[in-house]
C-alpha positions as a Markdown table, in Angstrom:
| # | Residue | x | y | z |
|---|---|---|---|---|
| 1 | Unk | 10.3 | -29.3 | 26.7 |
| 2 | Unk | 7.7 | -31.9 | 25.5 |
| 3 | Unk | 6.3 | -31.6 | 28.8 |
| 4 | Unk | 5.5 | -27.9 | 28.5 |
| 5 | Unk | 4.2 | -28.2 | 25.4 |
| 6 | Unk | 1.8 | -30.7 | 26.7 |
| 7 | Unk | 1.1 | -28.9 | 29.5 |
| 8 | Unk | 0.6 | -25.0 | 26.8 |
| 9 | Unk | -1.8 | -27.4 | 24.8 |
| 10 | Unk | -4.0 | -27.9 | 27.4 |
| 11 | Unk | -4.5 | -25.3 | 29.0 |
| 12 | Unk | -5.5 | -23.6 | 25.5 |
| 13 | Unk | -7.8 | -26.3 | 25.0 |
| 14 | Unk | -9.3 | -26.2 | 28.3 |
| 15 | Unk | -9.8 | -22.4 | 26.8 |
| 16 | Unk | -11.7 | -23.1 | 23.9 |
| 17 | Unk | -13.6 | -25.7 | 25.7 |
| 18 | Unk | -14.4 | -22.7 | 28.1 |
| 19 | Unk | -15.4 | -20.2 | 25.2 |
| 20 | Unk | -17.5 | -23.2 | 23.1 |
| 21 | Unk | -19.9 | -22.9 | 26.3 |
| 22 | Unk | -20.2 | -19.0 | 26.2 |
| 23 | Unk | -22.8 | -19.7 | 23.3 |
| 24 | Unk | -23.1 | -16.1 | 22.3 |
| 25 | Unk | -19.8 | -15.2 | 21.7 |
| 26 | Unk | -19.0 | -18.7 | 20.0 |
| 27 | Unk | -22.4 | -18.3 | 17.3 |
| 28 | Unk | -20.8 | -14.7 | 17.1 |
| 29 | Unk | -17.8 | -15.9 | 16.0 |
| 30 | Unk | -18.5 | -18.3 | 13.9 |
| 31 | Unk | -21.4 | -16.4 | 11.9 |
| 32 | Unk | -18.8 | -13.5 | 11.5 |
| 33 | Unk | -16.4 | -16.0 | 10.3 |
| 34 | Unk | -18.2 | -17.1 | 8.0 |
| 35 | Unk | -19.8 | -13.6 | 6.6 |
| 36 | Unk | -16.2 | -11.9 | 6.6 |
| 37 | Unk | -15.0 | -15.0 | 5.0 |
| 38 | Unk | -17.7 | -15.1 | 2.1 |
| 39 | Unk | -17.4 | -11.5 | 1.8 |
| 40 | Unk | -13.5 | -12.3 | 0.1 |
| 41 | Unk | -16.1 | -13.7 | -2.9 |
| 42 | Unk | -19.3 | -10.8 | -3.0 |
| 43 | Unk | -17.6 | -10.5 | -6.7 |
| 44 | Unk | -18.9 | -13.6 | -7.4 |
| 45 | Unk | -22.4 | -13.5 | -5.6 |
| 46 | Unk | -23.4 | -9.8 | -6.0 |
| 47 | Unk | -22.3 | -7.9 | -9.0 |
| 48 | Unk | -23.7 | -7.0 | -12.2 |
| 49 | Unk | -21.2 | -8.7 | -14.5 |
| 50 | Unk | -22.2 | -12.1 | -15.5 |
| 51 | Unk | -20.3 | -15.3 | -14.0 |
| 52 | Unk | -20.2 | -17.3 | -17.5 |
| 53 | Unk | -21.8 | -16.9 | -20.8 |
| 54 | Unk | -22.0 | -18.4 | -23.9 |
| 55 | Unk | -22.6 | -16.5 | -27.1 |
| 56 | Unk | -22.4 | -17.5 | -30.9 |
| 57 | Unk | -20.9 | -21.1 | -29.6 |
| 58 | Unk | -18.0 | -18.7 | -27.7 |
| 59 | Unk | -17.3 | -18.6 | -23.9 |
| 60 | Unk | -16.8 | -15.7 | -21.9 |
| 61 | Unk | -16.3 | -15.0 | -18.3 |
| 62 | Unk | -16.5 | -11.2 | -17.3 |
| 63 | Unk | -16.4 | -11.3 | -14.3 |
| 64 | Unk | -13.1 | -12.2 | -14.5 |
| 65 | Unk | -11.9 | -10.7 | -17.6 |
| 66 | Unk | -13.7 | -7.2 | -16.6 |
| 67 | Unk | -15.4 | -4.8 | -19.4 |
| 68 | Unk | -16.9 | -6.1 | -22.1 |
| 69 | Unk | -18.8 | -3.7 | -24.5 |
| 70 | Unk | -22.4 | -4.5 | -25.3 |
| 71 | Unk | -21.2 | -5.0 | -29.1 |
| 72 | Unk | -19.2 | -7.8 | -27.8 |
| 73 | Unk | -22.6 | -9.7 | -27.9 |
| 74 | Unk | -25.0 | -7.8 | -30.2 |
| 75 | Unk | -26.9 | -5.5 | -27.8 |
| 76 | Unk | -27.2 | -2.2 | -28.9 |
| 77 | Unk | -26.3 | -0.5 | -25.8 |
| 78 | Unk | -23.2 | 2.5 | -25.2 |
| 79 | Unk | -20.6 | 1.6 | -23.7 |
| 80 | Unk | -20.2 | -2.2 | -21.4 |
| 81 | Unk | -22.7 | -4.6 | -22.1 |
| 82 | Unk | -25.5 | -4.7 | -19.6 |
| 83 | Unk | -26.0 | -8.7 | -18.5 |
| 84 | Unk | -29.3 | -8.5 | -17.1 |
| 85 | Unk | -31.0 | -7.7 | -20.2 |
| 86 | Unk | -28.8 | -10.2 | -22.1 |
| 87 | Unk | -30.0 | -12.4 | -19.6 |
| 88 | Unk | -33.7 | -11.5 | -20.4 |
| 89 | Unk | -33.2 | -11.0 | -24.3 |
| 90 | Unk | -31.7 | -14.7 | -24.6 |
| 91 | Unk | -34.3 | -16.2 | -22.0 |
| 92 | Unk | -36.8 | -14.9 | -24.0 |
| 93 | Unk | -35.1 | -15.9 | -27.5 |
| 94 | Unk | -33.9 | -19.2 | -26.9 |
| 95 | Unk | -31.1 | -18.7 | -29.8 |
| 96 | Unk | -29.1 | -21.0 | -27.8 |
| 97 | Unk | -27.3 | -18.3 | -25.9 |
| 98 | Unk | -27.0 | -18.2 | -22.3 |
| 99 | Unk | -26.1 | -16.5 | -19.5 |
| 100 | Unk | -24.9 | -17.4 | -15.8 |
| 101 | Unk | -25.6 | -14.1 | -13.8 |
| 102 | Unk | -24.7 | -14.4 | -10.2 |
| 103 | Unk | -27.0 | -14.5 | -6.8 |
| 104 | Unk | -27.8 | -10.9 | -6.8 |
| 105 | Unk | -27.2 | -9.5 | -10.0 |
| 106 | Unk | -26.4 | -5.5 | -9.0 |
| 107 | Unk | -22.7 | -4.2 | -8.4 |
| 108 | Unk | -22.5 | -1.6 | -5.8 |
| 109 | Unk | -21.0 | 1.1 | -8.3 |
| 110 | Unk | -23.8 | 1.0 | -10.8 |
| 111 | Unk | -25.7 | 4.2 | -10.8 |
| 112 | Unk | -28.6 | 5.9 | -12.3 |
| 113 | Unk | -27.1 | 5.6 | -15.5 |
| 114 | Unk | -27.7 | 2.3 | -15.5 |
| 115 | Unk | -31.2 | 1.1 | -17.1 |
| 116 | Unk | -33.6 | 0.4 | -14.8 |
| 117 | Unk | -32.0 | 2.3 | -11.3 |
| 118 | Unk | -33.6 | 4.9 | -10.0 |
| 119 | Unk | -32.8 | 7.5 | -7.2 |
| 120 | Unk | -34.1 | 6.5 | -3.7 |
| 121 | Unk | -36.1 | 3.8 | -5.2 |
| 122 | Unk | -38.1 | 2.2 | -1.8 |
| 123 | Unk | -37.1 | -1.7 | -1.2 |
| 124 | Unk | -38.9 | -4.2 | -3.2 |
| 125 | Unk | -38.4 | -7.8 | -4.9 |
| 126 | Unk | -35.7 | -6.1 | -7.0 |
| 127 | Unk | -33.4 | -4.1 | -5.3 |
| 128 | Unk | -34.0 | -5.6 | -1.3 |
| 129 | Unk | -33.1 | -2.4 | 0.4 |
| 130 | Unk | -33.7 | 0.1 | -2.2 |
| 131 | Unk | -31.0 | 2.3 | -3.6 |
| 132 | Unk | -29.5 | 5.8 | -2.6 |
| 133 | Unk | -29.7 | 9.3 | -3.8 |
| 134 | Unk | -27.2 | 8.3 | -7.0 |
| 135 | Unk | -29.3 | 4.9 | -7.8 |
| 136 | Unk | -27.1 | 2.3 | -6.3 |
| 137 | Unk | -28.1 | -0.6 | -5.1 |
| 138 | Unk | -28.1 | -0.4 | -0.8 |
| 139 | Unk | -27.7 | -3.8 | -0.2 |
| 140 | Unk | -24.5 | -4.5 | -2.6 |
| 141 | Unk | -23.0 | -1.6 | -1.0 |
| 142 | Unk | -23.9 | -2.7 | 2.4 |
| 143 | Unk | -22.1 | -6.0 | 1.8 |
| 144 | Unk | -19.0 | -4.7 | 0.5 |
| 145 | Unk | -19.2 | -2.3 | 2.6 |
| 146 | Unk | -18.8 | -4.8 | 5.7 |
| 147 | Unk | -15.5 | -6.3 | 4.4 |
| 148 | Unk | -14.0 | -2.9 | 3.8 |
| 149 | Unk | -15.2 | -1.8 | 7.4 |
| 150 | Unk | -13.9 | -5.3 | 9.1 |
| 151 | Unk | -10.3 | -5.4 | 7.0 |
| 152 | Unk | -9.7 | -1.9 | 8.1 |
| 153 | Unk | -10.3 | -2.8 | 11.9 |
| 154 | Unk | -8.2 | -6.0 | 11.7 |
| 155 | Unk | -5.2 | -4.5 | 10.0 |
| 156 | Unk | -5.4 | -1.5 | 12.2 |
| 157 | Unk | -5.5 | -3.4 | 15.1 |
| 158 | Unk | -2.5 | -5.6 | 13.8 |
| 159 | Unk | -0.9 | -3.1 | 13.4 |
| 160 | Unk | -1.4 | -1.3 | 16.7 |
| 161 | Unk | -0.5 | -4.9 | 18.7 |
| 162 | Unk | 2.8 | -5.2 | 16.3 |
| 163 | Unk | 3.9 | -1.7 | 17.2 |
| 164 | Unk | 2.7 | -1.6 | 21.2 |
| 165 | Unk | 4.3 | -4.9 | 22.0 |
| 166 | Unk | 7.6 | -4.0 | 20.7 |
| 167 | Unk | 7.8 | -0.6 | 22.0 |
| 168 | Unk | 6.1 | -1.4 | 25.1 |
| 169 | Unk | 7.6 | -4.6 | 25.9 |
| 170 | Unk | 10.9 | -3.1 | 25.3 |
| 171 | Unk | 9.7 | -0.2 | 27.9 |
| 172 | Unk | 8.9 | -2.7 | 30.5 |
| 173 | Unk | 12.1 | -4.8 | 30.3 |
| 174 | Unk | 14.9 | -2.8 | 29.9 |
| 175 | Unk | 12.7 | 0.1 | 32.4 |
| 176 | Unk | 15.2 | 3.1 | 33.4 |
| 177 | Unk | 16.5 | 5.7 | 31.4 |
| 178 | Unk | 15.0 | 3.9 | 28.1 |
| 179 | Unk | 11.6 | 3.7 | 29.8 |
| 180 | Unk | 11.4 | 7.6 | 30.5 |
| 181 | Unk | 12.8 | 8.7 | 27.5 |
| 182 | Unk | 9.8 | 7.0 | 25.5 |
| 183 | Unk | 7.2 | 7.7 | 28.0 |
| 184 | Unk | 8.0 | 11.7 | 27.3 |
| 185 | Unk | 7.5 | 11.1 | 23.9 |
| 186 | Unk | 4.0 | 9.2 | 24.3 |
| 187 | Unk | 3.0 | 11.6 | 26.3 |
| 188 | Unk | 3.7 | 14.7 | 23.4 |
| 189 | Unk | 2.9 | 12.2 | 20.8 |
| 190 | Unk | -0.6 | 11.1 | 22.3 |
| 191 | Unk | -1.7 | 15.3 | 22.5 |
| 192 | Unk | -1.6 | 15.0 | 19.2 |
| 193 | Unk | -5.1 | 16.6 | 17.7 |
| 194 | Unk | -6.0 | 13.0 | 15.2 |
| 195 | Unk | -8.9 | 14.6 | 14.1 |
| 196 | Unk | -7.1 | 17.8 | 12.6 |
| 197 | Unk | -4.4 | 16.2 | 10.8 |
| 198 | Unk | -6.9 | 13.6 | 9.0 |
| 199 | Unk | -8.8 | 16.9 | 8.0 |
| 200 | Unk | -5.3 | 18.1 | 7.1 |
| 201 | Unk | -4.2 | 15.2 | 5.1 |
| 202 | Unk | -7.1 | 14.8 | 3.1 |
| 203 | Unk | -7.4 | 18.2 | 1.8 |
| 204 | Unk | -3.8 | 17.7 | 0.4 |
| 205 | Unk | -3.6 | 14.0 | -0.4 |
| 206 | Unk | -6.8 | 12.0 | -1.7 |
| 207 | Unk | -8.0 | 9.3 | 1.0 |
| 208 | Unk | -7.3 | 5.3 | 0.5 |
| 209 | Unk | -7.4 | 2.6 | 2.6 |
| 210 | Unk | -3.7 | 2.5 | 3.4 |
| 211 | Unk | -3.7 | 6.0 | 4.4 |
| 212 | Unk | -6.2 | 6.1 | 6.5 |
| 213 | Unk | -4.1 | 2.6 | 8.1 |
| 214 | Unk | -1.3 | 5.0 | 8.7 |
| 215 | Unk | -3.0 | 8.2 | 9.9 |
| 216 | Unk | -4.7 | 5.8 | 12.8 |
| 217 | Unk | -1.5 | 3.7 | 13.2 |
| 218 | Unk | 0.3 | 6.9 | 14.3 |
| 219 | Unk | -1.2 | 7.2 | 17.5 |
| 220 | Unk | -3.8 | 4.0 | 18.0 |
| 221 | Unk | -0.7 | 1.8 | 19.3 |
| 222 | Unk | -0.1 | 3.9 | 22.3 |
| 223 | Unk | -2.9 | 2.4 | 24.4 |
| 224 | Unk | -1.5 | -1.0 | 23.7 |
| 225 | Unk | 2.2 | 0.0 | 24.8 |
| 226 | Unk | 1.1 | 1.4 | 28.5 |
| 227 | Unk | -0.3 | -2.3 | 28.3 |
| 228 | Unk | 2.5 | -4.8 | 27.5 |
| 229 | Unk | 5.1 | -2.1 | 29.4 |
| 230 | Unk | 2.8 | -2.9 | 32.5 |
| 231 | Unk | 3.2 | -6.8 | 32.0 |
| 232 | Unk | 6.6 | -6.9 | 31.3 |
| 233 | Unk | 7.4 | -4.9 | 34.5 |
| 234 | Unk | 5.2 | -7.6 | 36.0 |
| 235 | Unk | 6.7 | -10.9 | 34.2 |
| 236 | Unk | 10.4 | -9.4 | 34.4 |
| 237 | Unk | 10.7 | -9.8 | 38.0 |
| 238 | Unk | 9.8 | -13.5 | 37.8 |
| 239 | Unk | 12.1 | -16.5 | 38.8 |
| 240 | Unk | 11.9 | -17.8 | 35.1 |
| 241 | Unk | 13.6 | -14.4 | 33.9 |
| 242 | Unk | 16.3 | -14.8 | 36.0 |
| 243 | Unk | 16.7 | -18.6 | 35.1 |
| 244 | Unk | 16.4 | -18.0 | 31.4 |
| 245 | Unk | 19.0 | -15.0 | 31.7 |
| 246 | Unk | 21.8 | -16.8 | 33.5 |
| 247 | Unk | 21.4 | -19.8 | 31.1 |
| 248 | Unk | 22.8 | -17.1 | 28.6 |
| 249 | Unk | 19.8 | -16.4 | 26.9 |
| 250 | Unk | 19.7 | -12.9 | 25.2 |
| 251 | Unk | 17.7 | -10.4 | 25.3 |
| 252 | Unk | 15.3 | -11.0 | 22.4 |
| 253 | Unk | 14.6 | -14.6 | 23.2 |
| 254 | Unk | 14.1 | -13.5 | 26.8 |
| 255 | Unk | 11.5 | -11.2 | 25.5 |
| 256 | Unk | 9.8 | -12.8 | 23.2 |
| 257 | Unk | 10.1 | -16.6 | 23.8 |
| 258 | Unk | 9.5 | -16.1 | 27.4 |
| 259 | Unk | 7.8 | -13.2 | 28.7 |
| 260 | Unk | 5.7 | -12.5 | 25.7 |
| 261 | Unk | 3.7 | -16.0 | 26.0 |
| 262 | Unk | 3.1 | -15.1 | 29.8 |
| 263 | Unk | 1.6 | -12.2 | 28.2 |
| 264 | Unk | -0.6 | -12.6 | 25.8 |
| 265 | Unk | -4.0 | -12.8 | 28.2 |
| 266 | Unk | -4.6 | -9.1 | 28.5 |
| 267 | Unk | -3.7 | -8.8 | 24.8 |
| 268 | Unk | -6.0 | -11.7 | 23.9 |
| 269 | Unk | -8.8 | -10.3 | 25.3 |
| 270 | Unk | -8.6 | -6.6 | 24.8 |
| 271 | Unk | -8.4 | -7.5 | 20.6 |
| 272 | Unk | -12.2 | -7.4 | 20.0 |
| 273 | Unk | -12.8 | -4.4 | 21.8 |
| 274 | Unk | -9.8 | -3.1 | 19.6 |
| 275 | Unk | -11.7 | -4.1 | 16.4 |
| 276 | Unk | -15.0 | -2.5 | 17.3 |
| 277 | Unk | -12.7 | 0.5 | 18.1 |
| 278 | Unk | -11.4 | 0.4 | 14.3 |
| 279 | Unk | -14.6 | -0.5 | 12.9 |
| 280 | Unk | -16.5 | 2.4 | 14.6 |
| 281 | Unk | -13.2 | 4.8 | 13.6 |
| 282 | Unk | -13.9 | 3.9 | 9.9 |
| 283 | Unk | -17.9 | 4.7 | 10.1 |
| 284 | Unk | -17.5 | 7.9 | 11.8 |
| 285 | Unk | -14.5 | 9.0 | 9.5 |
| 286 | Unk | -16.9 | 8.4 | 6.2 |
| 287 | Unk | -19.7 | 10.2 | 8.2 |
| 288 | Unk | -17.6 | 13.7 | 8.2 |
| 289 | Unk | -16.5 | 13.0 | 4.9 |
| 290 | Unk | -12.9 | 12.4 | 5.3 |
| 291 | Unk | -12.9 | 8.5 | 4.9 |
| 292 | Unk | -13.1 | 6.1 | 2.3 |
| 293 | Unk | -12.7 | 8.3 | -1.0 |
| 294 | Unk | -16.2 | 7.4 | -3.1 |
| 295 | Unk | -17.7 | 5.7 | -4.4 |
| 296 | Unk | -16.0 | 3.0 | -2.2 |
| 297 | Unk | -18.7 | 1.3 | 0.0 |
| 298 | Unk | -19.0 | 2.9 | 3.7 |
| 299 | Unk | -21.5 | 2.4 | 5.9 |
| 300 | Unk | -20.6 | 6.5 | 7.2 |
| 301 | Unk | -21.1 | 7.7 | 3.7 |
| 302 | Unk | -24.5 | 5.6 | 3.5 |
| 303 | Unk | -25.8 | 6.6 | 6.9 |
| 304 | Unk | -24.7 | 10.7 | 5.5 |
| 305 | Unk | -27.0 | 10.2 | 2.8 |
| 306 | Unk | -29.6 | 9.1 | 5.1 |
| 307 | Unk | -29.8 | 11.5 | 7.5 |
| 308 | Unk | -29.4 | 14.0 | 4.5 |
| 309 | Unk | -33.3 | 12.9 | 3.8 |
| 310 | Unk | -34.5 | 11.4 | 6.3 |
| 311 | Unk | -37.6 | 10.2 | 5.0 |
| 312 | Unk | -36.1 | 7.5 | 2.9 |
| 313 | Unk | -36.0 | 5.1 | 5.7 |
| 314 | Unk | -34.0 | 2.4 | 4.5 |
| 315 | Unk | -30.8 | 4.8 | 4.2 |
| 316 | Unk | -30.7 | 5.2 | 7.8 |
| 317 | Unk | -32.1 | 1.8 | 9.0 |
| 318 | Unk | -29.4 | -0.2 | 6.3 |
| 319 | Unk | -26.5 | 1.2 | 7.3 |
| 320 | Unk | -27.5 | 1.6 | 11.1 |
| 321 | Unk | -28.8 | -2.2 | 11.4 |
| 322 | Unk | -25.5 | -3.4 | 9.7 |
| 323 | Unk | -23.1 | -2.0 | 12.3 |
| 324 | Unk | -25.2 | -2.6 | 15.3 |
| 325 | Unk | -25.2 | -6.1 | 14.4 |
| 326 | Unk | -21.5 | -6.3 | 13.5 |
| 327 | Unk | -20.6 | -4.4 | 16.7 |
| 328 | Unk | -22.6 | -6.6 | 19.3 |
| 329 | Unk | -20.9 | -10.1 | 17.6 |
| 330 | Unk | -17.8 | -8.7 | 18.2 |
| 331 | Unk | -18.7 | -7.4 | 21.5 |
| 332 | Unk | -20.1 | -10.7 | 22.5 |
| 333 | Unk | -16.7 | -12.4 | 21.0 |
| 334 | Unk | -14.5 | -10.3 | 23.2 |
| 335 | Unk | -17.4 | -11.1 | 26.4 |
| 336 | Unk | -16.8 | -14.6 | 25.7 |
| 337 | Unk | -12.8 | -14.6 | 25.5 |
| 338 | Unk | -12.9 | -12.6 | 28.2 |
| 339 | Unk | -14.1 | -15.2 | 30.4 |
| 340 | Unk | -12.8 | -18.2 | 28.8 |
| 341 | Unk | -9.5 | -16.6 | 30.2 |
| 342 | Unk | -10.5 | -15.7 | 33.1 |
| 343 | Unk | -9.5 | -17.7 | 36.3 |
| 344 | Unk | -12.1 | -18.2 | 37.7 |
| 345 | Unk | -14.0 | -21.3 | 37.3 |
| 346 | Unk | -17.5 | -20.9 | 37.0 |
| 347 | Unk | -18.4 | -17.8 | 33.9 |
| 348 | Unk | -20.5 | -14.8 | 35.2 |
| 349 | Unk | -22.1 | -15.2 | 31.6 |
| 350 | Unk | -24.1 | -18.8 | 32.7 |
């Protein structure tokens, strides 16, 4: 066993060697790493609530603690306090009061109500891709916009593997009468019209996130089950099947310890197309209007508003630039693991 561990261990690392040399998918993946992953803490680096302040000798953190009305800290403004003027009105003061705002002080939800936004305000020093017909700030919602859009793909696409390998696998192994029985119902479930029964779904039951996961989950895993039943037809017939088998193995283990592992390539590879799949499903969804329920942060929604008046620029370019660049990383990532599985030894990508 230790010697086909050693033996698993290097050929992934003879892998990642393989995809380290594919520079474009590795910069992809590691720039989109690193975005998604400081896109967990956009609360903390773009958003109009302070980080820290300190008023009358007392420390506050809103960000964290949430609303705080502007009487809270002397400013004679309705409702929650409004940070950026604090920020200005101390600054200017020097009362010994200060303020910690962070990088980009503007929150995505803010609207015209808030002083100083206006609608389709052009891109300046202040707001760095202008803001949208309502007065929000186009960059803040392009940014949280981008983890909503790349969560949705991943846990679709989770999902969809979870699902397809178990039914599929299950399909290819056992074959026969179990095998034809669930390809009749693919083949009904997959006529299924997805586009109606969103439209029908969201006229009775608001939109989230979750249910948009399980309208796409209902008939997204289907592609990946003709996949895995095709492997395990393939990896079934193998001498290692029969040797695990008459050891006594059962059928799970045989399944999942052993064919499974032999095959994970096609699944490997075929993920980042997958998430470009869900990514693109999201965008287009908001587009129609049947998405994302506002004023969540969608690139569809943004681009709508765009092409509603198309002479503000920057609502088309934003939200247009943002998911061509997003697509062609992940495109490039799934080119690159693509050949770093592949066979062969010299890339096509060189």
């Amino acid at each position: 066993m230790p010697e086909n561990q050693e033996i698993s261990l290097s050929i992934l690392k003879k892998r990642w060697l393989k995809f380290k040399t594919l520079k474009r998918g590795y910069y992809s993946f590691i720039l989109l790493i690193i975005l998604y992953t400081l896109s967990w803490f956009l609360p903390l680096l773009i958003n109009n609530r302070a980080l820290v302040l300190s008023y009358e000798g007392e420390m506050y953190f809103p960000v964290l603690s949430g609303y705080h009305t502007g009487a809270e800290f002397g400013q004679d403004v309705p409702g929650e306090a409004v940070y950026r003027q604090l920020q200005a009105t101390w600054t200017e003061a020097d009362n010994g009061n200060w303020i910690i705002m962070p990088v980009y002080p503007y929150s995505p939800y803010e609207d015209i109500t808030a002083v100083g936004n206006k609608m389709y305000d052009p891109p300046s020093n202040t707001h760095w891709l202008g803001t949208d017909n309502t007065g929000r700030d186009v960059f803040a919602r392009l940014c949280y916009a981008f983890n909503i859009s790349i969560s949705f793909a991943l846990v679709l696409t989770i999902l969809n593997y979870i699902i397809g390998v178990i039914i599929g696998g299950s399909m290819g192994y056992f074959g026969g009468k179990f095998d034809l029985f669930f390809q009749r119902i693919i083949e009904i479930w997959s006529s299924l019209p997805m586009l109606f029964v969103i439209i029908i779904i969201s006229s009775i039951i608001r939109p989230s996130f979750f249910l948009l996961i399980f309208i796409y989950t209902i008939v997204n895993w289907i592609g990946m089950t003709y996949l895995m039943r095709a492997e395990f037809y393939r990896e079934k017939s193998k001498d290692y099947v029969a040797a695990a088998l008459s050891m006594g193995q059962t059928n799970f283990k045989v399944m999942f310890k052993h064919i499974l592992p032999n095959s994970l390539v096609p699944v490997i590879t075929y993920f980042p197309f997958a998430v470009v799949g869900g990514i693109s499903a999201l965008v287009g969804l908001d587009y129609l209007g049947f998405g994302m329920p506002p004023p969540t942060p969608s690139w569809g929604q943004m681009l709508d508003v765009g092409l509603q008046n198309i002479s503000k620029w920057w609502m088309v370019f934003a939200p247009v630039s943002a998911q061509f660049v997003t697509l062609i990383m992940v495109v490039f990532i799934g080119e690159a693991v693509r050949e770093a599985f592949d066979p062969k030894v010299y890339s096509r990508l060189r």
